[in-house]
N, C-alpha and C positions, 0 to 999 in steps of 0.2 A: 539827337539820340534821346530815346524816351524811357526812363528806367521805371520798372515795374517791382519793388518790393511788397509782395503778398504775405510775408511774416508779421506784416503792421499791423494788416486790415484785419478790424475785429469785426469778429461773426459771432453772432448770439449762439450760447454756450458750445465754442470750439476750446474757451480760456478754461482751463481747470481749474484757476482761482476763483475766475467768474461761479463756477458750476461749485464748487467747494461752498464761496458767501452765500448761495442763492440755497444750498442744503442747508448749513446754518439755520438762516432766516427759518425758512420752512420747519426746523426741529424745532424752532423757539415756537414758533409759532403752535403746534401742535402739545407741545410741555405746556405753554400757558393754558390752551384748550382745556386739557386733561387736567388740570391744576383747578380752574373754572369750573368742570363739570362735580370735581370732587369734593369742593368747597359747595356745591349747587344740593349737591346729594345728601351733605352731613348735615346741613340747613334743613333741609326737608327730612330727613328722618327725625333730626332733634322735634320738630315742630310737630310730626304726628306719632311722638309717644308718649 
């Protein structure tokens, strides 16, 4: 007898924790960006006034 439990097998983002970490990630990522670009802007305005 061959038992088949399909509740185990992970599938790239079926897991809602998975898909929850991977939004995370992506928001930090995007805040640093923005944070980057806004420190990039006050630099160059400071420097051509």
């Amino acid at each position: 007898m061959v038992e088949c439990n399909l509740a185990k097998v992970e599938v790239a983002g079926s897991n809602p924790v998975s898909r929850s970490k991977e939004f995370k990630g992506l928001a930090i990522m995007v805040k640093s960006f923005f944070l980057a670009f806004e420190a990039f802007v006050s630099v160059f305005v400071s420097v051509w006034r």
